[in-house]
C-alpha positions in Angstrom: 172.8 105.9 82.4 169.8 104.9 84.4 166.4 106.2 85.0 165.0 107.1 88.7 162.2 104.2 89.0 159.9 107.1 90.0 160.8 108.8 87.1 160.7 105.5 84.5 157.7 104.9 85.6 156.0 108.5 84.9 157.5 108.1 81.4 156.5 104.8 80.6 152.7 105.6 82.0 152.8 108.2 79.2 154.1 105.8 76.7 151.6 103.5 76.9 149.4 106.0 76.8 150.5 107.5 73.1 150.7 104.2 72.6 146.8 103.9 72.5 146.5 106.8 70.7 149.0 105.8 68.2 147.2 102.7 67.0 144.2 104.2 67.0 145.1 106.4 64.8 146.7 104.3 62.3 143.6 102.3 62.5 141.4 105.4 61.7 143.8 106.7 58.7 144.7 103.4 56.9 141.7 101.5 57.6 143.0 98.2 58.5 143.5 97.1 62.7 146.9 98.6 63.8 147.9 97.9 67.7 150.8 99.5 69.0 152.0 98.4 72.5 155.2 100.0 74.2 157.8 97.7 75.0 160.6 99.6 76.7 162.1 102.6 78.2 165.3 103.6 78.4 167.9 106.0 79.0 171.1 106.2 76.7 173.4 108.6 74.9 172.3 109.5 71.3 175.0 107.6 69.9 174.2 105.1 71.5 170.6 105.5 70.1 171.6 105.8 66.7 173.8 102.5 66.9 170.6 100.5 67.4 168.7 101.7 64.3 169.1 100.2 60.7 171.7 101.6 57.7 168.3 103.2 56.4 165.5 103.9 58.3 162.7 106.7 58.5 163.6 109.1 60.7 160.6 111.7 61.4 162.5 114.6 62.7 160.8 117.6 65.1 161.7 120.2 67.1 160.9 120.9 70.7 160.3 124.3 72.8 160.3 126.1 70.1 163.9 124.7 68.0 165.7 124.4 71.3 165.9 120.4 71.0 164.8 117.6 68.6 162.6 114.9 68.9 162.5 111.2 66.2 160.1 109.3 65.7 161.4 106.6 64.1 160.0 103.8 61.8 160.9 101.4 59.4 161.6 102.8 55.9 159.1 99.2 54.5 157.0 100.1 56.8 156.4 103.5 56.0 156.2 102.4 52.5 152.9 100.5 53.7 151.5 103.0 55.4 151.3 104.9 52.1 150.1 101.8 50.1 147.0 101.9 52.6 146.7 105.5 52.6 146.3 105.3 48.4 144.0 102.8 48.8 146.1 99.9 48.3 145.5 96.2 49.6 149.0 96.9 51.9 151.4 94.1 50.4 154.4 93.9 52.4 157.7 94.1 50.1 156.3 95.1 46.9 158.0 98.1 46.7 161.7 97.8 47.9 163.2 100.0 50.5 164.0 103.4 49.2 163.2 106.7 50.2 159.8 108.5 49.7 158.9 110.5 46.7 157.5 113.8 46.8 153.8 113.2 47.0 154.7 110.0 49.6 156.3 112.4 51.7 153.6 114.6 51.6 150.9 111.5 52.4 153.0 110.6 55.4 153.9 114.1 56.8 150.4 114.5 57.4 150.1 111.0 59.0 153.1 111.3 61.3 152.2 115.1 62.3 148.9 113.8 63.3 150.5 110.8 65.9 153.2 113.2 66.9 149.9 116.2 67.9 149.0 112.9 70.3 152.5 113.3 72.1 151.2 116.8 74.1 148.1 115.2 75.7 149.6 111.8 76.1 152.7 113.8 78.0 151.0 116.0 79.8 151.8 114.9 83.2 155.2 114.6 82.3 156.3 117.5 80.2 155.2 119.9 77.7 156.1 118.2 74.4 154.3 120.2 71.4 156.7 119.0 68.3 156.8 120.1 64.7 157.6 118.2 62.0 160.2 119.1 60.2 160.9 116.5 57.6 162.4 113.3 56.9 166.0 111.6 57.3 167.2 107.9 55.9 170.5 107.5 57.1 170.8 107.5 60.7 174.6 108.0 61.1 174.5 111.4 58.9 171.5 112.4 61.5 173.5 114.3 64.2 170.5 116.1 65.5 171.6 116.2 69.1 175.8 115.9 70.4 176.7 112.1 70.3 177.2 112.2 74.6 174.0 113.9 75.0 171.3 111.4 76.9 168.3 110.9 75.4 165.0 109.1 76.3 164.3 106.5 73.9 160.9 104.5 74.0 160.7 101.4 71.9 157.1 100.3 70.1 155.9 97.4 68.6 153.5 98.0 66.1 151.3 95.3 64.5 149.0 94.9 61.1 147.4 91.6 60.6 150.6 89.1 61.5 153.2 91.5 60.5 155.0 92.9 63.6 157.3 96.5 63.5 159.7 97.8 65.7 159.1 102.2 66.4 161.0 104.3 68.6 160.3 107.7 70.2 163.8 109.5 70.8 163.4 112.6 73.5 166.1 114.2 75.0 166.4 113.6 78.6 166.8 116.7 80.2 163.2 118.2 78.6 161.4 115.3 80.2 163.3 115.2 83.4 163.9 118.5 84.1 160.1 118.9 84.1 159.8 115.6 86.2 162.4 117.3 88.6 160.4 120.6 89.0 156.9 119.0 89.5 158.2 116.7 92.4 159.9 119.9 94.1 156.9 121.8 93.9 155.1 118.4 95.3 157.4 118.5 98.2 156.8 122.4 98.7 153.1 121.7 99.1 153.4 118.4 101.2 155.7 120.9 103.5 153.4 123.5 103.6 150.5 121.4 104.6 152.7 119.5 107.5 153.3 122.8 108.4 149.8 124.0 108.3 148.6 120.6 110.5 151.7 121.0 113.1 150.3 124.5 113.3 146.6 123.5 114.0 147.6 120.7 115.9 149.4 123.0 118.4 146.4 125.4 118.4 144.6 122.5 119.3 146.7 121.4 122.1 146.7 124.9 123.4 143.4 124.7 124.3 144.1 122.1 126.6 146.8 123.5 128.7 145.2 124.1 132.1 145.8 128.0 133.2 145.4 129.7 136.5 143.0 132.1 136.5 142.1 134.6 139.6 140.0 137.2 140.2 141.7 140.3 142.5 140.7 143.5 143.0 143.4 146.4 142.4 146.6 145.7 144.3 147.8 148.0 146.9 151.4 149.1 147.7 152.0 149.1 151.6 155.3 149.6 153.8 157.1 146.9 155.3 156.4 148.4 159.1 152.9 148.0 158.2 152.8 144.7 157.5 155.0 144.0 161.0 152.6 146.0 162.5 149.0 144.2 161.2 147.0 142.9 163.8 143.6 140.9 163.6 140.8 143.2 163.4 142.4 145.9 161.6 140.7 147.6 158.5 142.6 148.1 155.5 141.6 150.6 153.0 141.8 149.1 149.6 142.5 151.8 146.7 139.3 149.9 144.7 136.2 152.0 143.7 133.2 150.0 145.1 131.5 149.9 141.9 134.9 148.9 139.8 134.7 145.6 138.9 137.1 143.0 139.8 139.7 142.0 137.6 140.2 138.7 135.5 143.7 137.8 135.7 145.2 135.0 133.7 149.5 135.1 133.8 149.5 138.8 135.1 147.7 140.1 132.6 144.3 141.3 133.1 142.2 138.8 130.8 138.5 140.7 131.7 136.4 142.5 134.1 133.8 140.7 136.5 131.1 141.8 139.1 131.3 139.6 142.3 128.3 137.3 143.3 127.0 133.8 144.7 126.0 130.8 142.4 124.2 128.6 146.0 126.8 127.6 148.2 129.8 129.4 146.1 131.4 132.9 145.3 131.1 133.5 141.9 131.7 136.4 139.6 130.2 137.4 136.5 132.0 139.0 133.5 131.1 142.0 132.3 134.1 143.0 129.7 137.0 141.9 128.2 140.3 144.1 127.6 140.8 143.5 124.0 144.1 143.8 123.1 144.8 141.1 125.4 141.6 138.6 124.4 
């Protein structure tokens, strides 16, 4: 399975984005300096996913629009462990308590915590997909997890997160088709508008162009319908009797249709006409 770079890169841009907010907030909760930093992004099947993770590990579990997929953050059961050593105040030593999972009041600590970094996941996604999730509680064993089908991709970002010299490894498991299906639908509707505007510029650009093309245009008083034998018989000197009212003016004719009226005249040397009125349904 393989990401478009196009869309890797959208995805990973986001990533390193939660990843800011992420460490800042463990900074702000625990007090002690947390960094998180984003290391990968990938696209695999959810078994695949689960292979990767440890026998027992803390699985965060949420849903997604609305219950219709799930989300994991995951974490390292000693790690969250830590987190709630800091969070009661603790001094954080590593390994004091042995792995297990979290009592009652510990899950309660640390389902505030992780609803809190998981809140960050809508703005940090927001130019990639909607991705509100709630918290619905907490798995250890990943191979009793099936949350999603086994075949069914997923998005999986891995995180390294780091207090004082200590260094964790975090994932973010998303399905794939509610991140690229939203990828998918905002590059269509990119192309729709990048259509619609070289459209829009061909369009203006012919306009443009248009007023360019050189047109003949003539001025001509009414025409007049004559025999044949008259025109044979036409002589120099004769006087035809044009069926134009003297005080009509003369028409403006652009492709045999009449553009505007005009009044004949003289501007110095050169006949000239001046327009009085335009025939509007052909302006």
């Amino acid at each position: 399975m393989t990401l478009a770079r196009e869309h890797s890169r959208a995805i990973e841009v986001a990533g390193e984005t939660f990843a800011r907010q992420w460490g800042t907030q463990l900074t702000s909760r625990l007090r002690v300096v947390c960094g998180v930093g984003l290391e990968s992004v990938q696209m695999i099947s959810y078994d695949e996913y689960i292979a990767t993770l440890a026998d027992q590990t803390l699985m965060a579990v949420g849903s997604v629009e609305n219950g219709r997929s799930t989300a994991v953050l995951q974490t390292p059961v000693e790690l969250a462990l830590l987190w709630v050593d800091y969070l009661l105040g603790g001094p954080g030593l590593r390994g004091v308590v042995p792995a297990r999972e979290l009592t009652e009041i510990e899950t309660a600590l640390l389902t505030d915590l992780v609803q809190s970094n998981l809140h960050d996941l809508r703005y940090a996604f927001a130019a990639v997909a909607p991705l509100d999730i709630k918290l619905g509680g907490f798995q250890y064993n990943p191979q009793f997890a099936q949350l999603v089908p086994a075949s069914e991709p997923v998005i999986v970002l891995t995180y390294t997160i780091a207090i004082g010299d200590d260094r964790d490894t975090a994932t973010l498991m998303v399905p794939a088709e509610h991140l690229l299906d939203a990828l998918r639908a905002g590059e269509a509707a990119s192309k729709s508008r990048a259509a619609d505007a070289e459209t829009e510029a061909a369009r203006a650009k012919m306009h443009a162009g248009m007023r360019e093309v050189p047109v003949d245009l003539t001025v001509q008083l009414r025409p007049l319908t004559v025999h044949p034998r008259e025109i044979l018989a036409m002589q120099v000197g004769d006087l035809i009797m044009l069926h134009h009212s003297a005080s009509r003016p003369l028409d403006v004719v652009v492709d045999d249709k009449v553009l505007a009226h005009a009044v004949a005249g003289a501007n110095g040397r050169q006949l000239a006409c001046q327009v009085v009125d335009f025939e509007e349904n052909e302006r």
